[in-house]
N, C-alpha and C positions, 0 to 999 in steps of 0.2 A: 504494500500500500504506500501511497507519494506520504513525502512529510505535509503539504498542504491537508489530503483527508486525513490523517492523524490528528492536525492541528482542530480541522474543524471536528473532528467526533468529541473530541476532550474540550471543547471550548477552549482554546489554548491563545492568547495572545505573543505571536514571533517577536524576538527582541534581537536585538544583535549580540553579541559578547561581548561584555565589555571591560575593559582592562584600564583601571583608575588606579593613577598611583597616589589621589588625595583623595583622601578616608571621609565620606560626607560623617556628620557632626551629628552624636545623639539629639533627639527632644523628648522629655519625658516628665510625667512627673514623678518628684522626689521621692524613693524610697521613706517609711516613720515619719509622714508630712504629718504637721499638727493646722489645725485649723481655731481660727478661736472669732465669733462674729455673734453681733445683738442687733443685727441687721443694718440697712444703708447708712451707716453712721460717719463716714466720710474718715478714717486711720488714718489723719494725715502724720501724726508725729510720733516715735517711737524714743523710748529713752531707757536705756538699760543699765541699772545697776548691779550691785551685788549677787542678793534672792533675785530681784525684779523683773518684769517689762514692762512700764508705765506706758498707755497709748493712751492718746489726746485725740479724741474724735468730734461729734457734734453734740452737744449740751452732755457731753463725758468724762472722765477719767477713769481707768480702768487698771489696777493693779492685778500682774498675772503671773503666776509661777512662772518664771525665764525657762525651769527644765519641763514643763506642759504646760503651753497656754491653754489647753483643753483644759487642765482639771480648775473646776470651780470650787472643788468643795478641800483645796490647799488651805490651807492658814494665811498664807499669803494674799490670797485672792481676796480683792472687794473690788466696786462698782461704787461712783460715787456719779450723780444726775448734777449737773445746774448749768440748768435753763436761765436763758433770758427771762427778765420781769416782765410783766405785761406791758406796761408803760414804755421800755424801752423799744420793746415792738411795736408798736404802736407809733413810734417816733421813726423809728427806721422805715416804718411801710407807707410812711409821709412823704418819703425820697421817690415814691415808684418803684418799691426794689423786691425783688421776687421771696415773699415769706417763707417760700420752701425751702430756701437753701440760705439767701442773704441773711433774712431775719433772726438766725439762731445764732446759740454759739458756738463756732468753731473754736476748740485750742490748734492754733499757732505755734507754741510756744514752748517747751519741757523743757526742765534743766534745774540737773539736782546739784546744791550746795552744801558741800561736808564743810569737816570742822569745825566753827564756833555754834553755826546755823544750822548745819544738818536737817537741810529742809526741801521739799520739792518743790520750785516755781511756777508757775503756768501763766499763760498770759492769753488769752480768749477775745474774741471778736463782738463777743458779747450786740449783735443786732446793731453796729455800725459804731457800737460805743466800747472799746477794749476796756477790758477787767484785768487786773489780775489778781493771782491767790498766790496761798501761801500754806502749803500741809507738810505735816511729820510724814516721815518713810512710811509707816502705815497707812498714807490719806485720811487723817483725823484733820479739822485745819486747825492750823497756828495761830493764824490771825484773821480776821476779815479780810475781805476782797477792798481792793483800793481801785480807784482810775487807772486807766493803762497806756494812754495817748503816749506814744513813741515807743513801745514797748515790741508792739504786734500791730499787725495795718487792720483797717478797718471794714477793708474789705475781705471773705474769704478769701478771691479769688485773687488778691494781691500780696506776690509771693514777697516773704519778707525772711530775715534771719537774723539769729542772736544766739551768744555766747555771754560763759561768767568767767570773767578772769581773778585769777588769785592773787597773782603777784606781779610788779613792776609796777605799779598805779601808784598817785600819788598818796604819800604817807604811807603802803604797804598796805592800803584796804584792799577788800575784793569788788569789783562794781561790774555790771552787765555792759554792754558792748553790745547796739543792735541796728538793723538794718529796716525801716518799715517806711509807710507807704500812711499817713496821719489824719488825709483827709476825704471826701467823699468824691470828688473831679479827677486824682490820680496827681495833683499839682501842686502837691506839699510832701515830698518825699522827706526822709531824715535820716541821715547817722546820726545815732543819738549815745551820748555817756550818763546814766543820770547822777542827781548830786548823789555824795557820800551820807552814809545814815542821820551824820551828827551834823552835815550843814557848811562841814567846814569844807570842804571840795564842790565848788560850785558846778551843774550840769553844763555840759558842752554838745554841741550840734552845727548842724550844714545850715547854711544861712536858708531863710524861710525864702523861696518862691526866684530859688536865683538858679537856672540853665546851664550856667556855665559849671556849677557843683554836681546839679545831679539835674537830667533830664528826665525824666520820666520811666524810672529805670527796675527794674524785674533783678529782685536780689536774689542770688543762689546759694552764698554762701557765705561763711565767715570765719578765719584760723585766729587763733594766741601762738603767735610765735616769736618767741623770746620778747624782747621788748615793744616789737610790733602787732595791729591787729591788721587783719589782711579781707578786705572785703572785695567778693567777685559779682557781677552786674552783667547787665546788658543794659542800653538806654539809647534813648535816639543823640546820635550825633550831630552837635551843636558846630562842630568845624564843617561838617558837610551839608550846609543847609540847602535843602531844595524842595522842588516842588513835592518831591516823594522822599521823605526824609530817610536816612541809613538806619540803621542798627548797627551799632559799635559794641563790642565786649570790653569790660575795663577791668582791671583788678589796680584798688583802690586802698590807700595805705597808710595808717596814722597811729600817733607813736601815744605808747599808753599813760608816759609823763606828761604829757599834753595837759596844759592848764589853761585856764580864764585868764586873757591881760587886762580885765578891766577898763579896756581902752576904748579904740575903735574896732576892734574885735570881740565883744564881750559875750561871752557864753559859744564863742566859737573856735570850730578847732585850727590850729596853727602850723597841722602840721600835715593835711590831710593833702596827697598828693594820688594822683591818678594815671594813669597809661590804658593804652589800645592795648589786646589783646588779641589775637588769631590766630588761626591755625591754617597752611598752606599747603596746596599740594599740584601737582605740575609738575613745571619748568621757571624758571628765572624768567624767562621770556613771556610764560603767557601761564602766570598761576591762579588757581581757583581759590578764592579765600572764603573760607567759613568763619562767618562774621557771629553765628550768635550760641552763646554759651548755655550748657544747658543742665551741668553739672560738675561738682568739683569732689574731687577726694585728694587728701594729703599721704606721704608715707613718711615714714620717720627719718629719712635721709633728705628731706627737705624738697623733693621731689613733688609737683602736684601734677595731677592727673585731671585731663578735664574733655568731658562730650561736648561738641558743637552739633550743632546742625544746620542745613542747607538753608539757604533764604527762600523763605516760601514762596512758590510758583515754579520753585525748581524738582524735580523729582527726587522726593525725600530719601535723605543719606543723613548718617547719625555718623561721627569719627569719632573717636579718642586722640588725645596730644598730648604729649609729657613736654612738661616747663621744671626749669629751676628754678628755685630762689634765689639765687646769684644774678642771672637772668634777668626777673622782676624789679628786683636791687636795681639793677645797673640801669635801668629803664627810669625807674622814680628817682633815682640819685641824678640822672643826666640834666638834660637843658629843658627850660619851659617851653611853653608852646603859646602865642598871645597870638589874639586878632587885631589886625590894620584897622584905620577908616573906611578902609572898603570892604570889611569882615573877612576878607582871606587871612587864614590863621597860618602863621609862620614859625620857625624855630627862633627862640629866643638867645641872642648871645649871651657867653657869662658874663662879659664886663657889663650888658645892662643890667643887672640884678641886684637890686641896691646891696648895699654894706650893712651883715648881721644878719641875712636872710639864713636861717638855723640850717644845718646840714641834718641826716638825719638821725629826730630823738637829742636829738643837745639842745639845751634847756633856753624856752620860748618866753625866760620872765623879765628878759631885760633888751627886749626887741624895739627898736624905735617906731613911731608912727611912720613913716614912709618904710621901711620894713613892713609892719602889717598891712600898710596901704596895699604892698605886691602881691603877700601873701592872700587880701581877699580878693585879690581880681586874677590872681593864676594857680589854678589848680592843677589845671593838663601839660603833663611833661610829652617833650618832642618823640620820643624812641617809642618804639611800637615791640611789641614783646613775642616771638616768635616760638614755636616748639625748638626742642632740641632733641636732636637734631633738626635744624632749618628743613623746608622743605616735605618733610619726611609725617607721613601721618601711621601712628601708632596702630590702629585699627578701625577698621570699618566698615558700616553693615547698612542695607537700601530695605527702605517700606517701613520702617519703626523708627522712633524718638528714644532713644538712652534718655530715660527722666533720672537714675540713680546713682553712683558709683561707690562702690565701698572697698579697700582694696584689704590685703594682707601680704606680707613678707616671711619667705619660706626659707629659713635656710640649714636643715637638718642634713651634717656632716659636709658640709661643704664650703667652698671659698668664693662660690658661686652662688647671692642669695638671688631668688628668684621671686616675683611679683605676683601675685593672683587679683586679678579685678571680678567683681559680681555689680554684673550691670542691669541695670532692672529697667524695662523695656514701657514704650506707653501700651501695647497690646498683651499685656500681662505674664511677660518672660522673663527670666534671668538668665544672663551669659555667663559662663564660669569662662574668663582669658587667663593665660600664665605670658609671663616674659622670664625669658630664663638668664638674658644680660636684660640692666642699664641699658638703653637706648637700643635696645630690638625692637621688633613689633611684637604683639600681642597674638597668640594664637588663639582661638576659638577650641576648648577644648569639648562644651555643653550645651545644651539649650533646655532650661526648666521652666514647664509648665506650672503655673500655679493652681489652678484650677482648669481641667478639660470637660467637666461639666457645666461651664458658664458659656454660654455662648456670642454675648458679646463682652471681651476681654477689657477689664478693669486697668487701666494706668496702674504704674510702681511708686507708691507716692513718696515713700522710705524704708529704709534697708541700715540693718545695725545687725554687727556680726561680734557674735561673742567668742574674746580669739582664746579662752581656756579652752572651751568646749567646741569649736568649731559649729557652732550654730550659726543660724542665718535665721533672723528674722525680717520679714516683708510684709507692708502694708499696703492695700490698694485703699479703693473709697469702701467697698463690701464686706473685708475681713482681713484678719492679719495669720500670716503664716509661719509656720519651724519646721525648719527640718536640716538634717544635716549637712556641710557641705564637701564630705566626706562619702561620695556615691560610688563606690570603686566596681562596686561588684555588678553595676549597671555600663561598666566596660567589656566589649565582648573578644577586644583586639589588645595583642603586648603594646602597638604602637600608642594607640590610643591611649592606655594604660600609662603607660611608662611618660607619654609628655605631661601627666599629671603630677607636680611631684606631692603629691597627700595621697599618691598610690602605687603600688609596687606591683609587676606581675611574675605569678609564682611557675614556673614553668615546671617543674614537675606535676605539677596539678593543675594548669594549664586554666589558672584563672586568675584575676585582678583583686588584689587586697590593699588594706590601707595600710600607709606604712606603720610601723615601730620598732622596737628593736630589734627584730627578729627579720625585719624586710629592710635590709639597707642598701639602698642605692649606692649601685656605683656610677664613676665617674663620668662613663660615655653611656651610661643609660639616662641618668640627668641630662646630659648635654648633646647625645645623638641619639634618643631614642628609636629613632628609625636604623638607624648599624647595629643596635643592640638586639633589637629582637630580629632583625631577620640573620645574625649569627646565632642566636641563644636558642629561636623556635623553629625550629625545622622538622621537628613531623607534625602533624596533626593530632587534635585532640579524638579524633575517633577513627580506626581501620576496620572496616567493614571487609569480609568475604561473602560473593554474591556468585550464584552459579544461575545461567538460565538458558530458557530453553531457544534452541535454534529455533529463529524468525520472531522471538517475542517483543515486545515494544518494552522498553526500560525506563525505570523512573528513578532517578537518583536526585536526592534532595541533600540539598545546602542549608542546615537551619541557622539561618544569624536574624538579628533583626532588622524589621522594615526597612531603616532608614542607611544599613548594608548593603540593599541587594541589591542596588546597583553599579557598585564595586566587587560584586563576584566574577572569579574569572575563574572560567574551567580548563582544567588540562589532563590531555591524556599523553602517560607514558611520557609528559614532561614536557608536553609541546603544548600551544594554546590550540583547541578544539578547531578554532576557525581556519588553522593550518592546516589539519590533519583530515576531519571528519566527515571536512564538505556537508553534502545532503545527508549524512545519517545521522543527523541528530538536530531538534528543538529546545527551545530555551523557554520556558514559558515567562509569564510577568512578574513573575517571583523569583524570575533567574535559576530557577529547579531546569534539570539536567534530563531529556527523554534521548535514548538511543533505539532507532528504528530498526527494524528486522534485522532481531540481533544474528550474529553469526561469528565463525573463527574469526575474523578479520579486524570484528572490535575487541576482543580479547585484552586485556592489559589495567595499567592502573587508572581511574578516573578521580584527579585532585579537585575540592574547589579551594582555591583560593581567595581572599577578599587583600589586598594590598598585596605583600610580599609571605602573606601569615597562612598557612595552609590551616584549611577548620575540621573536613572531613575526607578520607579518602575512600575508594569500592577500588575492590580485586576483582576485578568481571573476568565473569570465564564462563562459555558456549558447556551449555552438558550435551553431549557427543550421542546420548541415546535418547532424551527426550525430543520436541519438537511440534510447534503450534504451527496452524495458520497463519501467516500473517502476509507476507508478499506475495503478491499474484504468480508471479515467475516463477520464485523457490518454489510455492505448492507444486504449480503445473508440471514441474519437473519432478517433485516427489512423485504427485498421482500418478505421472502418466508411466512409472518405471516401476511401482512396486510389483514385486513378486516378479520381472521380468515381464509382466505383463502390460497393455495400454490401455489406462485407465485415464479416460476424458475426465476433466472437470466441467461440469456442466455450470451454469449462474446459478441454480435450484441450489447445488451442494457447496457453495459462494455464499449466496445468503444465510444458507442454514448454520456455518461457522462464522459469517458477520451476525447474525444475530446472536447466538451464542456468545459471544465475545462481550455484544453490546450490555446482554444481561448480568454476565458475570463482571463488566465495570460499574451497572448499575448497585447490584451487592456490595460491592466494594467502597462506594461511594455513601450508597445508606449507611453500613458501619460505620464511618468514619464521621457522617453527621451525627447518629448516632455518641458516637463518644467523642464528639465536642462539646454538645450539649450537658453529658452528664460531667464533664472535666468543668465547665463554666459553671455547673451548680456543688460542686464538691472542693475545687482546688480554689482560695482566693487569688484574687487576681495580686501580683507582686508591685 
C-alpha cells in the first residue's frame, strides 16, 4: 500500500523531518503552585518579610503564610477590610470617575520598618484622597490612618513608587523617599522626602507645576544606594517639543543629605539631577531606540537590569538592557543641558556653571543665590545613558509587555556567578532567563503559566522572590501565586537541564535534579552545557527490541513533550531517515515514527533524537516466518507462488484483509481511548 493511503487510513498528518539544533523552550504551569485569591481585588503590591507575605489589594490587606499562601487557618494568617468612607466617595464620584475601580481603595504602597518602629506602612488611594496606616507585624494598627498626599498618587491607575531609607539622611533618621502623581489632571507630579518625626528636618520636593522637573511622568521604580536615591521614569520630553510629543526614559538622582536652604529654594531638592535613558539596537548608522521603560530590577554588583518597550504603533517587542552604575554616575556627574531663546536645548559648558554649584552629595548648606538660581532652572544633564555593552540588547521577546523583573545571582562552586531574571509578562507569564557572564545575553530557559484555566490572561503586576527558599511569588489583578522556582524535573533534555544552573542532570538515571551537594556542577557543564551533554549522554534512556512481521506497517513513538516534537529527528542505523528511507516511512504530527511494508531491508536500529540527546531507541528486525498483508506487490507475489502453485488475488480477497486490518486498528484504537480515559480519572495530572 502507497505511504499516501496509509496516511489517509490512520488520519495521519505528513511532516517533514526535522532536525533543530535550538531546543524550542518549555510553557507550563508550575509544579506545588499555590494559589491564594478573595476574588477581583486588584494584588497590586506584595511585601515579604520574615513568616510573611503582606498583599495590598483593593479596600485590603492581607497577611499570608510566605511557606502556603493557601492555608488560612496558619496563625499567621489575617485579613484586614478598609474601605473608603462614604463621604469620601461620594466626593471622588463628583470628579466623573468610575466607582468600580477609581472610587475604592487601592494600596499602592507596602513597606515594612524594623528596628525602633517595627511597623508595617501602607499608603492607599483611599477614593482620590490617599491615606495612610500604620500596623504591628501582626496587622493590629499602631496608630490611626493620617492624610497621605505625596505618599501614593491618587489615582489607581497612576503608577507611583517609594522606598524607606535607614541610613545616610540627615541626623541618621530613617525617612520615606517616594515617587507619586498628587493631583486629579496628572499635572502635579512629586518626588517627595517628608519632614522628620520631630520637625527638625524640614520636607523637600520637585517644585509644584514646573516641566522642566518632571513632565508628566509614569514612575517605575526606586533604589537606596549608598548615599544616593535612584528614581527610574518615563515622561514626555520637554527638549523635544512637538506637535506629537516623545516619551523619554530618565533615571533621576538625588542625594539623601539633601536639605532645605531656606532660601530661594525652600523645601526643595538641590541636588536632584536627571539623564535620558535607552536602550539601542542596530547599527551606529541606522539604530532603533526603545525609548520607554517598563521595569527595573537591581543586582548587588550594582548592575541594573531594565525592560523597555517598542513605541506604540510599532509591533510590540519587550527587550531587557543591562546599565551600570558607573554609567549613570558619569551621565548625572557630566555637563547640563539648558534651552536657548529659541527653546532648542543644548549642552551646557562647565565654565558657564556658576561657582559652588555642589558636585555630587557635598553639602548644599552654604550655596549662594545664583548657585540655587542654576540649580532650579537645570535639572537635565547632556549624556544620554546607554546599555552596556553599547548597542547590544540583553534579550528579547514580540507580542507581550515584560510588566516585572526580579533577578537572583547564582554562584555555587564557581568563579563564574551567573544571573537568573523572572520576568513576569502582561498576558500572565513568567520567563525564567540565566546569563552565565556579565555582559552576555540572557537565555530563555522557561515559560510559566500562571493560571491555564483563565482565559483571558491577567497582567504580572508584582513579583518578590524569596532567595532562602527559592520561592516566587506573583500577583496579577485576580490572585497571587507560589510556587517554586526550582522546576528541574519538568526538564526533559541534559541540555536544557544543564543551562539551568539551580539544576543538574543525572545521567545515570537519565533525568534532571536540583542541584546540592550531591549534584555539583562542573566547569564546562556551567559554561558549555551543550559539549557536556552531548559527550556525557550518549545512549538513550530506553532500548526497545521489536520483531515484526514481513509487510507490516510500524509505529515507533518518541515520547517527549509537546513543545519537543518539533525538534525530533529520526535516525536509522545513524543516518537521518530522510537520507536513507525515502518513501518507506511517515512522520505523523507528533513526529511519531511509521515504517511501511516492513521487510529485510528496514532491519536495523531506529534512534529518535531531539537536539544532539538521543531519548528512545527500537532494534527492528523482519520475523522470517510470520507475514501480513500489507503491499499489493509482496502479496501478489506471495499468492501467486504458494505451494508452487498460481494463486490469483482476486479485489474480493483485497478487501477481505483490508477490512480485516481496518477492524483490528479499530480495537486497537478503542483500547487505547479506553485507557486514557481511565488514566485521566485515576493518575492526577503533574
Amino acid at each position: 500500500m502507497t505511504s499516501l493511503a496509509v496516511a489517509l487510513l490512520f488520519g495521519i498528518t505528513l511532516v517533514d523531518c526535522i532536525s533543530a539544533s535550538t531546543i524550542p523552550r518549555s510553557k507550563y504551569v508550575p509544579n506545588s503552585i499555590h494559589k491564594y485569591t478573595s476574588g477581583l481585588n486588584y494584588y497590586w503590591n506584595l511585601l515579604l518579610d520574615d513568616d510573611s507575605l503582606y498583599v495590598g489589594g483593593q479596600n485590603m490587606i492581607v497577611r499570608l503564610n510566605r511557606d502556603n499562601i493557601e492555608d488560612r487557618t496558619s496563625s499567621v494568617y489575617k485579613s484586614i477590610d478598609i474601605p473608603s468612607k462614604r463621604d469620601e466617595v461620594q466626593k471622588c464620584l463628583s470628579h466623573s470617575l468610575n466607582q468600580a475601580f477609581d472610587c475604592e481603595n487601592h494600596v499602592r504602597v507596602l513597606l515594612r520598618r524594623k528596628g525602633k518602629y517595627n511597623d508595617v506602612f501602607a499608603c492607599s488611594t483611599n477614593a482620590f484622597s490617599p491615606k495612610i496606616y500604620y500596623f504591628n507585624p501582626d496587622l493590629t494598627e499602631k496608630q490611626g490612618s493620617k492624610e497621605g498626599f505625596g505618599y501614593c498618587s491618587r489615582d489607581p491607575r497612576h503608577n507611583n513608587t517609594a522606598l524607606w531609607s535607614d541610613e545616610g539622611n540627615p541626623h541618621n533618621f530613617g525617612f520615606f523617599y517616594t515617587g507619586a502623581v498628587i493631583d486629579y489632571t496628572k499635572t502635579e507630579p512629586i518626588i517627595y522626602r517628608p519632614p522628620s518625626d520631630d520637625g527638625t528636618v524640614k520636607f523637600l520636593r520637585t517644585p509644584q507645576y514646573d516641566t522642566d522637573w518632571l513632565s508628566a511622568p509614569e514612575f517605575i521604580a526606586s533604589f537606596d544606594v549608598g548615599s544616593n536615591i535612584y528614581f527610574f521614569f518615563r515622561e514626555k520630553a520637554e527638549e523635544q517639543r512637538d506637535i506629537f510629543p516623545k516619551i523619554y526614559s530618565r533615571v533621576g538622582r538625588l542625594c539623601k543629605n539633601d536639605v532645605d536652604t531656606a532660601t530661594i529654594m525652600a523645601n526643595t531638592w538641590t541636588t536632584f539631577r536627571k539623564a535620558r535613558i535607552s536602550c539601542l539596537s542596530g547599527t551606529n548608522e541606522s539604530p532603533f531606540v526603545f525609548n520607554e521603560i517598563n521595569s527595573v530590577a537591581k543586582l548587588a554588583d550594582d548592575r541594573f537590569i531594565i525592560s523597555f518597550t517598542s513605541t506604540p504603533g510599532d509591533l510590540t517587542t519587550s527587550i531587557i538592557c543591562e546599565y551600570s552604575r558607573r554609567d549613570i554616575d558619569a551621565a548625572l556627574d557630566g555637563n547640563f543641558k539648558e534651552a536657548d531663546s529659541t527653546s532648542f536645548w543644548r549642552e551646557l559648558p562647565r565654565d558657564h556653571v556658576p561657582e559652588g554649584v555642589a558636585k555630587n552629595c557635598e553639602s548644599n548648606g552654604s550655596l549662594s543665590d545664583t548657585a540655587l538660581s542654576f540649580l532650579r532652572s537645570h535639572v537635565l544633564m547632556n549624556g544620554n545613558i546607554f546599555s552596556s555593552p553599547p548597542m547590544e540588547i540583553a534579550f528579547q521577546t514580540s507580542d507581550t509587555i515584560i510588566t516585572r523583573l526580579v533577578t537572583d545571582s547564582i554562584s555555587p562552586n564557581t568563579d563564574y556567578p551567573m544571573t537568573l531574571i523572572y520576568a513576569g509578562t502582561q498576558d500572565g507569564q513568567v520567563l525564567k532567563l540565566v546569563q552565565r557572564k556579565a555582559g552576555e545575553k540572557f537565555i530563555l530557559l522557561t515559560s510559566w503559566i500562571l493560571d491555564e484555566n483563565i482565559n483571558e490572561k491577567s497582567p504580572v503586576r508584582n513579583m518578590v522572590l524569596a532567595q532562602d527558599t527559592k520561592q516566587l511569588y506573583v500577583s496579577t489583578d485576580a490572585a497571587v501565586y507560589q510556587f517554586s522556582v526550582n522546576q528541574c524535573n519538568r526538564y526533559m533534555l541534559c541540555t536544557e537541564c544543564e543551562r539551568d544552573p539551580l539544576c543538574h542532570y543525572d545521567v545515570q538515571q537519565n533525568r534532571c535534579s536540583n542541584v546540592d551537594e550531591n549534584h555539583v556542577k562542573s566547569a564546562i557543564a556551567r559554561l558549555q552545557p551543550e559539549s557536556w551533554c552531548k559527550k556525557s549522554v550518549q545512549r538513550p534512556s530506553k532500548i526497545l527490541q521489536l520483531t515484526r512481521k514481513k509487510g507490516e506497517t510500524v509505529w515507533l513513538q518518541c515520547d517527549v513533550s509537546e513543545y519537543l516534537r518539533s525538534s525530533i529527528e529520526w535516525r536509522w542505523n545513524g543516518r537521518n531517515i530522510q537520507e536513507t528511507l525515502f518513501n518507506n516511512y511517515l512522520l505523523t504530527k507528533e513526529h511519531n515514527l511509521i515504517i511501511i511494508n516492513m521487510n529485510n531491508s528496514l532491519n536495523g536500529q531506529y534512534t529518535c533524537f531531539v537536539g544532539h540527546q538521543p531519548i528512545v531507541s527500537y532494534s527492528l528486525e523482519t520475523d522470517r516466518e510470520a507475514y501480513v498483508y500489507g503491499d499489493v506487490s509482496t502479496t501478489i507475489t506471495n499468492l501467486s507462488r504458494r505451494n508452487g502453485e498460481c494463486n490469483c488475488l482476486t479485489a474480493e480477497k483485497y478487501i477481505e484483509k483490508y477490512n480485516d486490518w481496518c477492524k483490528e486498528f479499530e480495537n486497537y484504537q478503542r483500547a487505547y481511548n479506553e485507557w486514557e480515559v481511565l488514566r485521566d480519572q485515576s493518575c492526577p495530572k503533574p
